[in-house]
N, C-alpha and C positions, 0 to 999 in steps of 0.2 A: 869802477864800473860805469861804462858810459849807458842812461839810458835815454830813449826815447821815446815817444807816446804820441801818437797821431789816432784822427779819429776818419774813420768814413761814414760819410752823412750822417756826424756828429759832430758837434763844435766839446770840443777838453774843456771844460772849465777848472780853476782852482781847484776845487774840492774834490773831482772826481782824478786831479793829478794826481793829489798830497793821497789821495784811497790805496791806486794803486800804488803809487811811491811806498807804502808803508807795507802792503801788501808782500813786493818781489823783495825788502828787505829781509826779511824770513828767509829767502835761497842765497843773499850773500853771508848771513851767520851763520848756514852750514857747509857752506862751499865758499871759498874766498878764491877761488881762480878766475872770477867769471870779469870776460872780458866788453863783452854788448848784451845791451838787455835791448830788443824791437818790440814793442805792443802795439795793437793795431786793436780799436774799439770801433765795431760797427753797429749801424741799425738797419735793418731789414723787415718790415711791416712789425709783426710781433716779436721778430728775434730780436734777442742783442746778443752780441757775438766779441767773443776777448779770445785775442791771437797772441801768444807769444812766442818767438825765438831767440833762444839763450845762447851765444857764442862762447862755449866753454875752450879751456888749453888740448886741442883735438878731437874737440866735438861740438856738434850744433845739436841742439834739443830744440822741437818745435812742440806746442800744446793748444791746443784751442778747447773753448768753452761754449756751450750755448744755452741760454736761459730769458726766461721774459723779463727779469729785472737784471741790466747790466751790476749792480756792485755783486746780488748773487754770481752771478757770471765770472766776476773776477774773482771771488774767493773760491770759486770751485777751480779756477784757472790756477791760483796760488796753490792751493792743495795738491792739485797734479802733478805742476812742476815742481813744487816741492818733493812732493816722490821721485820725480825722473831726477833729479839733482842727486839724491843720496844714494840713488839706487848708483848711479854711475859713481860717485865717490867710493862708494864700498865696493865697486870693482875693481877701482882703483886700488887700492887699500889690498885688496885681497889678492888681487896679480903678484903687488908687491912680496904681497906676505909668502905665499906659495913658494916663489925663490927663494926666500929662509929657511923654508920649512926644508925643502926638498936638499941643498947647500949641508943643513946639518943630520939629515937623514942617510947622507951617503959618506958622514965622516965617521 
């Protein structure tokens, strides 16, 4: 998983790396196909604003977050995409399955 983390009129420090780093790890231990992770942390008066776009094997997932404390922001960000990851696995999953099912339905 190649990731990145850029800030807009925001400088990344250490800690707010290793946050999110620890953060999007949560979407590679239920989904292991994931090939870019892009986060994009902004400030805008009172906003802070966490973007992300997940390049999965046939799909792009984008998420954004807004909240007055960025790490709030990023954990409401993880949660999200955390659902949008499994939700698309279990479609996966069930695409697959559905061929079985329907294969031994008509033997």
């Amino acid at each position: 998983m190649n990731l990145q983390i850029s800030g807009h009129h925001l400088e990344i420090t250490p800690a707010l790396h290793d946050y999110v780093t620890g953060k999007l790890e949560r979407v590679t231990r239920h989904f292991d196909h994931v090939i870019d992770v892009n986060v994009i942390l902004s400030v805008e008066k009172l906003k802070q604003k966490a973007e992300v776009t997940v390049h999965l094997s046939g799909k792009d997932i984008y998420v954004e977050s807004i909240d007055e404390d960025l790490y709030a922001a990023v954990d409401v960000l993880a949660d999200k995409l955390d659902r949008q990851v499994q939700k698309h696995k279990q479609k996966m999953q069930d695409h697959h399955r559905g061929q079985k099912i329907s294969q031994s339905v008509t033997e």
